[in-house]
Rosetta silent file (secondary structure, phi, psi, omega in degrees, C-alpha in Angstrom):
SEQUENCE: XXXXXXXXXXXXXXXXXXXXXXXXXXXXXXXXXXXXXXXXXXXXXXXXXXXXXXXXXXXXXXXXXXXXXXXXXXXXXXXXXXXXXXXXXXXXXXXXXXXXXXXXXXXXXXXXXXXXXXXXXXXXXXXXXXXXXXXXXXXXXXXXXXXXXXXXXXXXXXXXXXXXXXXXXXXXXXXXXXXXXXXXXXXXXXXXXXXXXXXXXXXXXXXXXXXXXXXXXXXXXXXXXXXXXXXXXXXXXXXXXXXXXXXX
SCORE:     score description
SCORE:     0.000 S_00000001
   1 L     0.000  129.962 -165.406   11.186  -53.779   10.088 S_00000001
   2 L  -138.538  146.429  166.268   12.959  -57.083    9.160 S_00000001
   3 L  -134.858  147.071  158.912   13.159  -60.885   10.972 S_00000001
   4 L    -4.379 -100.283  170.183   14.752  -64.077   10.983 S_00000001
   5 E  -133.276  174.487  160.448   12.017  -65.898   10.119 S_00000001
   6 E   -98.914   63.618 -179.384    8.834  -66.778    9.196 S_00000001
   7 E   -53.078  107.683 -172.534    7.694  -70.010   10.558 S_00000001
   8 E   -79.394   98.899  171.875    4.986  -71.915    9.011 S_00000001
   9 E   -87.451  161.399 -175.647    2.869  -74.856   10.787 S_00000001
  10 E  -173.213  139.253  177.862    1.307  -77.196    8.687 S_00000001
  11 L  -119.092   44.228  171.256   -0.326  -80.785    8.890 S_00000001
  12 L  -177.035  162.928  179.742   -0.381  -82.014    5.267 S_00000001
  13 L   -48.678  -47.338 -179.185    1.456  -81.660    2.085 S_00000001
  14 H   -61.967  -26.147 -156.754   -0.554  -79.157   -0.026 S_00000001
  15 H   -89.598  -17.987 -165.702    0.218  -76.889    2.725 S_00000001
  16 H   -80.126  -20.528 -150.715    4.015  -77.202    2.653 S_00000001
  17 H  -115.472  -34.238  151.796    4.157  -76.177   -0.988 S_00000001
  18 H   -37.898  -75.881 -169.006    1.036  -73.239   -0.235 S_00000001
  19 H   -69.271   -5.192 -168.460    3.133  -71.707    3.004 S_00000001
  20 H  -111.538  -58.235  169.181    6.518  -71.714    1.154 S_00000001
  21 H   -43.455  -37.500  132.313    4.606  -69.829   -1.847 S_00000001
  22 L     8.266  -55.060  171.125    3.836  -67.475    1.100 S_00000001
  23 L    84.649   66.464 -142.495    7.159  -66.631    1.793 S_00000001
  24 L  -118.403  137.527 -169.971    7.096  -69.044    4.838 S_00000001
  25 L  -101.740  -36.116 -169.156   11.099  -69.055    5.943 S_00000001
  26 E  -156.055  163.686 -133.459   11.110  -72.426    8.062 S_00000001
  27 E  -135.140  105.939  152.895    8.441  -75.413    8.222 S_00000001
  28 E   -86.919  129.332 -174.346    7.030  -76.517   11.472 S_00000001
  29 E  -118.541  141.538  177.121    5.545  -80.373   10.082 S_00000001
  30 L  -145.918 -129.807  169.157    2.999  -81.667   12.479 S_00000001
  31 L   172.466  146.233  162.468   -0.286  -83.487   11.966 S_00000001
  32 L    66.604   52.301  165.895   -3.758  -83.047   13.573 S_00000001
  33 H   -54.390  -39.298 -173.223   -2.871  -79.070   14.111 S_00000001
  34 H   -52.217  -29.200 -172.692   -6.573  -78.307   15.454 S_00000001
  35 H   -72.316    1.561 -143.909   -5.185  -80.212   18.624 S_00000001
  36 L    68.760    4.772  178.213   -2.406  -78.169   18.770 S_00000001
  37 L   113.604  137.112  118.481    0.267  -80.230   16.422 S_00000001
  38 L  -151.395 -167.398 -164.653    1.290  -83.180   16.941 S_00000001
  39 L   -41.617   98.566 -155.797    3.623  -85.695   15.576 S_00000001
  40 L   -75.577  150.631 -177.701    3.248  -85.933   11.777 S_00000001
  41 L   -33.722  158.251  178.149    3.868  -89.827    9.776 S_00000001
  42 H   -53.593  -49.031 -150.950    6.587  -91.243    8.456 S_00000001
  43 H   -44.520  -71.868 -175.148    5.074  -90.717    4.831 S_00000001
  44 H   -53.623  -39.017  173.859    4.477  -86.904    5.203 S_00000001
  45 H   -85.729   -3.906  132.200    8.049  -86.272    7.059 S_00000001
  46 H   -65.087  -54.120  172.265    9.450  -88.001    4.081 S_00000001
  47 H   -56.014  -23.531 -175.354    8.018  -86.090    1.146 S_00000001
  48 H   -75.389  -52.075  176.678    8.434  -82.992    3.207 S_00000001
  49 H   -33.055  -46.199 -157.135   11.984  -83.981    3.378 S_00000001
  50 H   -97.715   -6.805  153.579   12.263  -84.279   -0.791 S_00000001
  51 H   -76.839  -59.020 -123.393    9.911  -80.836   -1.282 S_00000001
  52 L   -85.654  131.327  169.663   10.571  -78.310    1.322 S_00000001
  53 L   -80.039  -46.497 -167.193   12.588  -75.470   -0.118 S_00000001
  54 L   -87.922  159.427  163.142   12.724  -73.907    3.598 S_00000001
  55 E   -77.552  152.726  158.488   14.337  -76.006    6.807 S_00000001
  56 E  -107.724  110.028 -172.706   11.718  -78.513    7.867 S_00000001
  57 E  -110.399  101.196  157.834   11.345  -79.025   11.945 S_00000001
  58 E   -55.822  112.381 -179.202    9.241  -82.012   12.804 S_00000001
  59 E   -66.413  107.341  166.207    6.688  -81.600   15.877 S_00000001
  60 L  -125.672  108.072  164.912    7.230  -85.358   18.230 S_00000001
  61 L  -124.192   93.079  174.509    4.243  -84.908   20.191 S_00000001
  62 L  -102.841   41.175  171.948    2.585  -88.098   20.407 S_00000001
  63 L  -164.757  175.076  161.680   -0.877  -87.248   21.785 S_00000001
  64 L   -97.839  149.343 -176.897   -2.822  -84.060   22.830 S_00000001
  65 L   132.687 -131.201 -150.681   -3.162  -82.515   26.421 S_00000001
  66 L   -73.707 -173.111  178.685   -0.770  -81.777   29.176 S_00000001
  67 L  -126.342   26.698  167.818    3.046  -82.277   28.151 S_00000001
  68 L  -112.644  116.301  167.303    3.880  -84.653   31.219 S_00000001
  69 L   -35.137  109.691  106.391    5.136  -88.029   29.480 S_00000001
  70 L    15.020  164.592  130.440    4.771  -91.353   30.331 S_00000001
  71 L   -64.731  -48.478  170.413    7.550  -93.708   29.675 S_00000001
  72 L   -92.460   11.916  124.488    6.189  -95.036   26.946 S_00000001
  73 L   -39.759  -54.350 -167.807    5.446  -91.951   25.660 S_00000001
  74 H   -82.682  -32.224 -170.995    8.662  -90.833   25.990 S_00000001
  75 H   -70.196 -108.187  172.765    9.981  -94.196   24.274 S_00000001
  76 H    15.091  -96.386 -140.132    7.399  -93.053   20.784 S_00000001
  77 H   -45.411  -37.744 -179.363    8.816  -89.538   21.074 S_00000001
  78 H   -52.602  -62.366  168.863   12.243  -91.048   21.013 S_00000001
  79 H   -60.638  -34.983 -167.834   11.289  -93.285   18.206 S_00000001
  80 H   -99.649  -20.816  172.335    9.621  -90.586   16.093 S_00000001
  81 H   -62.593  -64.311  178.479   12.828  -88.265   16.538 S_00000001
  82 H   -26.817  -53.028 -154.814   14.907  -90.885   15.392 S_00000001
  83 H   -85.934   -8.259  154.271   12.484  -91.268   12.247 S_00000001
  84 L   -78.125 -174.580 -174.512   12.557  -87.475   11.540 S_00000001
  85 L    69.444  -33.707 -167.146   15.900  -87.607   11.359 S_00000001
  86 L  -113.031  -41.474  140.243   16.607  -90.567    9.111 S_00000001
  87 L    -9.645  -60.431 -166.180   13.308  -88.468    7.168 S_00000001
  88 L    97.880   -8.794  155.736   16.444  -86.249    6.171 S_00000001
  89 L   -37.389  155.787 -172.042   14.480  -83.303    8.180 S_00000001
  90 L  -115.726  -12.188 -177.158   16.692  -80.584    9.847 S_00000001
  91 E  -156.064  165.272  162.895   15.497  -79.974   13.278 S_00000001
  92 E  -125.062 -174.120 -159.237   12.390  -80.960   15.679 S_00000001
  93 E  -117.642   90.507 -174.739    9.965  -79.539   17.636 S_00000001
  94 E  -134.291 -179.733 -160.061   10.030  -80.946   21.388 S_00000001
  95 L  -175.110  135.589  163.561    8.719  -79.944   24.923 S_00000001
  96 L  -167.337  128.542 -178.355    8.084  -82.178   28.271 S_00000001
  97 E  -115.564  155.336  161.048    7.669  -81.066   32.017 S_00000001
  98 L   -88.718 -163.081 -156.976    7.545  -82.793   35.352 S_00000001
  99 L   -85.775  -32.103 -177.467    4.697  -82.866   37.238 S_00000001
 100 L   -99.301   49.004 -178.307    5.263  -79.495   39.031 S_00000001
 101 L    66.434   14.954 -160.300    5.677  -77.670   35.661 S_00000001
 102 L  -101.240  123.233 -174.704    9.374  -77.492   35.771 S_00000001
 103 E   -64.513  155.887  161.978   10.900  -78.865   32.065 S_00000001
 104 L   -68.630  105.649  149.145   12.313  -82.404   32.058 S_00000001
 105 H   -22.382  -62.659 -172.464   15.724  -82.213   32.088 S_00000001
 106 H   -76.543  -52.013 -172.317   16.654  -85.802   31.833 S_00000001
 107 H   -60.646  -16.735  179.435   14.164  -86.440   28.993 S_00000001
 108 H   -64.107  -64.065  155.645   15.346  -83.214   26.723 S_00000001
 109 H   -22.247  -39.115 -176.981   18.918  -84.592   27.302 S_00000001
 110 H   -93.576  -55.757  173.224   17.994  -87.815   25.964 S_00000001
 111 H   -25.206  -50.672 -165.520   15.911  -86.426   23.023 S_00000001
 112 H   -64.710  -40.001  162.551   19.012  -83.932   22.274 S_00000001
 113 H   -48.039  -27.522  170.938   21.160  -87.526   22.030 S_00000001
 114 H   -60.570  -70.681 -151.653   18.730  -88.431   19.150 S_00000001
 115 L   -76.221   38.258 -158.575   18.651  -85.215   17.439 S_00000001
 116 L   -67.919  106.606  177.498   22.096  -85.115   17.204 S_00000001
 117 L   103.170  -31.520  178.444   23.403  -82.750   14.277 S_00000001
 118 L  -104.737  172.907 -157.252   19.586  -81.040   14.004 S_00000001
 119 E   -89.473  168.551  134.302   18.119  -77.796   15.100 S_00000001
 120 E  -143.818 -167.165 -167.868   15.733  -77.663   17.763 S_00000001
 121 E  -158.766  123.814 -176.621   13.219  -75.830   19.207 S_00000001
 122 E  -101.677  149.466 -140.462   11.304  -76.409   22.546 S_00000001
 123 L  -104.668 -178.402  160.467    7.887  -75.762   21.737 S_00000001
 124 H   -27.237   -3.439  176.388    4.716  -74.130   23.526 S_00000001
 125 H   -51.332  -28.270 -162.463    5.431  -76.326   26.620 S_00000001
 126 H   -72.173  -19.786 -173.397    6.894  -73.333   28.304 S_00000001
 127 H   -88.707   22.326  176.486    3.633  -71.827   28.423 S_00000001
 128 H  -115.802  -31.829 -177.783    2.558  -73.929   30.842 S_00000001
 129 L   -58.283  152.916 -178.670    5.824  -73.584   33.436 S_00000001
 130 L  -108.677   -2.375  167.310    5.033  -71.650   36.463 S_00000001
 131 L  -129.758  104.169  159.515    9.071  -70.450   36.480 S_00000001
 132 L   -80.993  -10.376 -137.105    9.927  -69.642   33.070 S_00000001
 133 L  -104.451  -31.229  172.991   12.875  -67.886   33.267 S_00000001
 134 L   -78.136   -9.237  172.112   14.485  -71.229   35.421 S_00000001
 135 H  -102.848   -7.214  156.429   13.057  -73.491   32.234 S_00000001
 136 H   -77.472  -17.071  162.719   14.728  -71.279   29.855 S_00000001
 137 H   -67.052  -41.119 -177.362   18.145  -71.974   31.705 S_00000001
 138 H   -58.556  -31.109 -165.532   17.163  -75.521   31.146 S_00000001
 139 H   -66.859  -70.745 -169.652   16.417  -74.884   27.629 S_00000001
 140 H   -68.640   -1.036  166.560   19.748  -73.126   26.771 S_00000001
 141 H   -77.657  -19.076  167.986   21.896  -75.632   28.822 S_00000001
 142 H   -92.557   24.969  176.120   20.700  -78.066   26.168 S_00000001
 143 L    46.262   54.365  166.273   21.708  -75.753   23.003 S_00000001
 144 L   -84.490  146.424  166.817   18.093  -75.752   22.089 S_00000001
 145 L   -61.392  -57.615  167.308   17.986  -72.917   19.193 S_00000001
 146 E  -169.576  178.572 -167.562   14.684  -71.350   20.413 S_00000001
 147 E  -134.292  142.718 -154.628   11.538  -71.492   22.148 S_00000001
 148 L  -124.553  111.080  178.301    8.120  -70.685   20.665 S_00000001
 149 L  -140.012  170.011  169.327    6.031  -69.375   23.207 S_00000001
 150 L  -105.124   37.836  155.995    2.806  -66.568   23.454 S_00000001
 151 L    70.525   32.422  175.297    4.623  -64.841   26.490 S_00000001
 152 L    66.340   -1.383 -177.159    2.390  -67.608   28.904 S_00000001
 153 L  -122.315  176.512  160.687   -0.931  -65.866   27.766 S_00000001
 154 L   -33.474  -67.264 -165.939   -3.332  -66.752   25.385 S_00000001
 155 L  -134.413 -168.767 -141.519   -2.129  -65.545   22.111 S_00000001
 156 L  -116.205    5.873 -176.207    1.300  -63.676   21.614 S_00000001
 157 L   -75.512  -58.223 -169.357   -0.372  -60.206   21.558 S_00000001
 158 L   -61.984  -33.024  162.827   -1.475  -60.370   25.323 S_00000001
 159 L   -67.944    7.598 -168.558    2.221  -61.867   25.829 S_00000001
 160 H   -81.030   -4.774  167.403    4.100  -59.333   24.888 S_00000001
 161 H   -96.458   23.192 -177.820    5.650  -57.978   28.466 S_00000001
 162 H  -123.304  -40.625 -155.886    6.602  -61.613   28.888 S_00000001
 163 H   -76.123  -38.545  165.203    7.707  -62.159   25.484 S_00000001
 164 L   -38.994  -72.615 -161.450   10.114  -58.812   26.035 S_00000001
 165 H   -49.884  -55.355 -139.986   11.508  -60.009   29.533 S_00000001
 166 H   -92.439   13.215 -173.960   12.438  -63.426   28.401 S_00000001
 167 H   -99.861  -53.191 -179.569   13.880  -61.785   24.858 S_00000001
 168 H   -54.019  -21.845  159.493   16.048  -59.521   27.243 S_00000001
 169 L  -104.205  -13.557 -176.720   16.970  -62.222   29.239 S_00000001
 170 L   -89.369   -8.605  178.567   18.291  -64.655   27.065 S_00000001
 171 L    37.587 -179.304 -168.607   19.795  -62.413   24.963 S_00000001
 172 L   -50.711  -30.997 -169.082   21.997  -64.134   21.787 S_00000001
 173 L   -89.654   31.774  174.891   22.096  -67.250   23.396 S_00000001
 174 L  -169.912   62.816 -176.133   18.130  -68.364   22.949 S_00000001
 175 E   -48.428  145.351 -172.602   16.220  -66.897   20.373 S_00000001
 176 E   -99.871   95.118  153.385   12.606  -66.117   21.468 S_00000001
 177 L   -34.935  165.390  168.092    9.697  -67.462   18.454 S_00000001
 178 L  -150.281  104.867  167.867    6.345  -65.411   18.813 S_00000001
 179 L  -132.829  145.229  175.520    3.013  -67.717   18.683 S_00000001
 180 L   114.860  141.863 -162.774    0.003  -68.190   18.764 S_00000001
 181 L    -2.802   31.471  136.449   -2.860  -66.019   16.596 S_00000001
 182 L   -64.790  153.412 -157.037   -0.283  -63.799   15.153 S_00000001
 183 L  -146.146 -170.610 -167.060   -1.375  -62.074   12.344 S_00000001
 184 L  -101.486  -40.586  155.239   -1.002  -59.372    9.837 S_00000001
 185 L   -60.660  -27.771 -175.393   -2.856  -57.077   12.119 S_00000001
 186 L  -109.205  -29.186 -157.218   -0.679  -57.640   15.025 S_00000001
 187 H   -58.647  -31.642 -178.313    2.539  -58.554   13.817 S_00000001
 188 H  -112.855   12.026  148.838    4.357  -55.702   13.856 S_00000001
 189 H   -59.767  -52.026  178.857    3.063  -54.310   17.300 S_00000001
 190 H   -64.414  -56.973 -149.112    4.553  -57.653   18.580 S_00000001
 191 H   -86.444  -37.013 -167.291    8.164  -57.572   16.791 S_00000001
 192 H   -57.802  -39.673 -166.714    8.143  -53.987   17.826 S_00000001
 193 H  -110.613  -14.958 -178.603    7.344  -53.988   21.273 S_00000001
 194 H  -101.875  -27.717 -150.614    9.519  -57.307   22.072 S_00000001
 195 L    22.844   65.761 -170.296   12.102  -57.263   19.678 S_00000001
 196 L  -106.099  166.086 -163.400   12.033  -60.740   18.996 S_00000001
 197 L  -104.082    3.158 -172.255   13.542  -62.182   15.457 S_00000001
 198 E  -140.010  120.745 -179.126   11.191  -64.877   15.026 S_00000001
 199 E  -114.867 -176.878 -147.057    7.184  -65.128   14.230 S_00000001
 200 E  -165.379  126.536  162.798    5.363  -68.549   14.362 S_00000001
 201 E  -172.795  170.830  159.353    1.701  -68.636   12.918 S_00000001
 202 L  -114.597  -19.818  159.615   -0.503  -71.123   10.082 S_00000001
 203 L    99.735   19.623 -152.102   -2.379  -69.214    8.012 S_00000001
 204 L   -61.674  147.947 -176.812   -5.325  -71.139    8.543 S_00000001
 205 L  -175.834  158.184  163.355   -7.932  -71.385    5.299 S_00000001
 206 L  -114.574 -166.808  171.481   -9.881  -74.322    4.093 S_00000001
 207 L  -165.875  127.024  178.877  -10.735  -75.388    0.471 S_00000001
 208 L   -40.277  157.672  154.858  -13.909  -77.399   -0.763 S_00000001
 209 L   -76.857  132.511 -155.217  -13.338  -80.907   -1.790 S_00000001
 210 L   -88.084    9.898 -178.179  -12.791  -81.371   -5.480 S_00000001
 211 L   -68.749  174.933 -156.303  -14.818  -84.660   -5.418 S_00000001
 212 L  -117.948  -50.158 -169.733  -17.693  -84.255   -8.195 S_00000001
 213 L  -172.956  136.146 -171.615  -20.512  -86.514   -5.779 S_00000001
 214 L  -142.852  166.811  161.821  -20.881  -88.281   -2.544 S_00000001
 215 L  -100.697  127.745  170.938  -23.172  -89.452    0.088 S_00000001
 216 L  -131.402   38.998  161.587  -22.946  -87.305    2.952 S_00000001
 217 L   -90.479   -4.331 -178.343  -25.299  -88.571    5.575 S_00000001
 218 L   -82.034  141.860  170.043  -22.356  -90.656    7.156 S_00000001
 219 L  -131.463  148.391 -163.380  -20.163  -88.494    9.183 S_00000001
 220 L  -101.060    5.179  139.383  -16.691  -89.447    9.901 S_00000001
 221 L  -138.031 -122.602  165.140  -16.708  -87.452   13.542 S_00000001
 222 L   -57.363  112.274 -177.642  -18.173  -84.933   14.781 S_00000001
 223 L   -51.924   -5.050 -176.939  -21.252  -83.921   12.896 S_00000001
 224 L  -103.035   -6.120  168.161  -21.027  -80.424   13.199 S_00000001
 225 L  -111.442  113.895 -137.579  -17.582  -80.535   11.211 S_00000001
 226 L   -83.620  130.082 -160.679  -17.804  -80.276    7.546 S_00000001
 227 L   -63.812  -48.717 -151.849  -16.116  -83.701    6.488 S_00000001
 228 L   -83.450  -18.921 -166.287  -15.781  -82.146    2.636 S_00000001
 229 L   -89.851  133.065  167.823  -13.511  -78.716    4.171 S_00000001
 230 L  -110.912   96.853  169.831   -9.906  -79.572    3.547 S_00000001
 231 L   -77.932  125.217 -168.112   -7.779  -77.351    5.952 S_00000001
 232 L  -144.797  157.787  172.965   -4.967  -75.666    4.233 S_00000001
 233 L   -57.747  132.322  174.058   -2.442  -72.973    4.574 S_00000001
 234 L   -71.886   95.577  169.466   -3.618  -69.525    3.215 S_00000001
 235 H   -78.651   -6.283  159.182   -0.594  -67.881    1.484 S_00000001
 236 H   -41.036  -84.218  172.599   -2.256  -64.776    1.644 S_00000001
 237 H   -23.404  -24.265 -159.738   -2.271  -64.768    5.166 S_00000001
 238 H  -119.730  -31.853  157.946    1.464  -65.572    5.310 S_00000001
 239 H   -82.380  -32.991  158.518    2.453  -62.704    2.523 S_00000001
 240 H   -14.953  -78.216  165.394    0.070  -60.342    4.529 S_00000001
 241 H   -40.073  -46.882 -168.557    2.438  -60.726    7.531 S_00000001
 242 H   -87.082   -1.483  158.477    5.519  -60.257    5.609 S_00000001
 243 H   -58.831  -71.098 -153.360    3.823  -56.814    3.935 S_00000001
 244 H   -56.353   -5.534  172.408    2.940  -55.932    7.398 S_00000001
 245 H   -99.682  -44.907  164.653    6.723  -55.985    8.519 S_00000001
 246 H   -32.284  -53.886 -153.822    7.987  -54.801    5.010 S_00000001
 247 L   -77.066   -7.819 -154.313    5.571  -51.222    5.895 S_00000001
 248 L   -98.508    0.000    0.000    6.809  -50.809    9.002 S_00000001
């Protein structure tokens, strides 16, 4: 059983060079992943730029919750597209609805004027629309590449008679991503049962800190979250998957 790709999210460097040991196909770059992703720094979308073996697709998100924008929201997303872009990055990662769950139109259109020349991909946003099938017409009237959704359910297992329909309707013109807690366990029940060409997952692992000695009665948030755990991409986790399609 063979796909596209293997898409990799990741919010820090060591992970870029970890999921590409992996055999991680294309780079979702984000920051602050526990949140769900959002927009990762100038720094980090440079160096990713001058590493990354794989395309690199920058998430411009700039906050967590819902995905209906502001203006000035929308001017930051605008501005961080731009700066992926000039980054040397090949595609982003964007998503915005109106208020009754229907995507924005005008703002994708203006984004897609940015991204001019890069891939894109509208992101989990979709899983929020209460008509998907009329925001995937939106989607492919803007030559978006593909849309990374769990089929509207929790995770992309439970999505899979959604994740079918909307692979069957879009047919060649919209490739359909598969996300959210895919796995090694699951993966090829999902490609199987959907026939979609694209999986979408992180690998999630920590790794102690390599400092020698600290004080650690200060906590820099929450106290119940170990300050010293460095969350990084597993590459296990990420060749796992590509066994589990290889057996199949």
């Amino acid at each position: 059983m063979t796909i596209d790709h293997i898409e990799v999210c990741i919010d820090n460097i060591e992970s870029l060079h970890l999921a590409q040991q992996g055999g991680a196909t294309r780079i979702e770059l984000c920051s602050s992943l526990a949140l769900g992703g959002l927009t990762p720094n100038a720094g980090l979308m440079q160096l990713a730029a001058m590493h990354a073996k794989v395309p690199v697709y920058a998430m411009i998100r700039p906050r967590q919750g819902d995905f209906l924008f502001s203006s000035q929201d929308k001017e930051i997303m605008l501005a961080d597209a731009h700066m992926a872009k000039q980054a040397g990055l090949d595609g982003l990662v964007i998503g915005a609805l109106n208020d009754d769950s229907s995507v924005d139109n005008d703002f994708l259109a203006d984004i897609c004027r940015v991204a001019d020349g890069m891939g894109l991909t509208f992101h989990r946003a979709i899983d929020q629309c209460l008509e998907p099938m009329a925001a995937l017409d939106i989607i492919m009237r803007h030559n978006c590449e593909r849309v990374l959704t769990s089929g509207l359910e929790a995770n992309a297992l439970d999505g899979i008679p959604m994740l079918k329909q909307m692979v069957d309707y879009c047919g060649d013109r919209l490739a359909i991503m598969a996300g959210a807690g895919v796995n090694a366990d699951n993966v090829a029940q999902i490609v199987q049962q959907t026939d979609i060409k694209e999986v979408h997952l992180s690998g999630k692992s920590t790794r102690p800190s390599l400092m020698q000695s600290y004080a650690s009665s200060a906590h820099m948030g929450n106290a119940d979250i170990d300050d010293f755990a460095i969350p990084v991409t597993a590459p296990d986790k990420i060749a796992a998957v590509l066994n589990a399609l290889a057996a199949r």
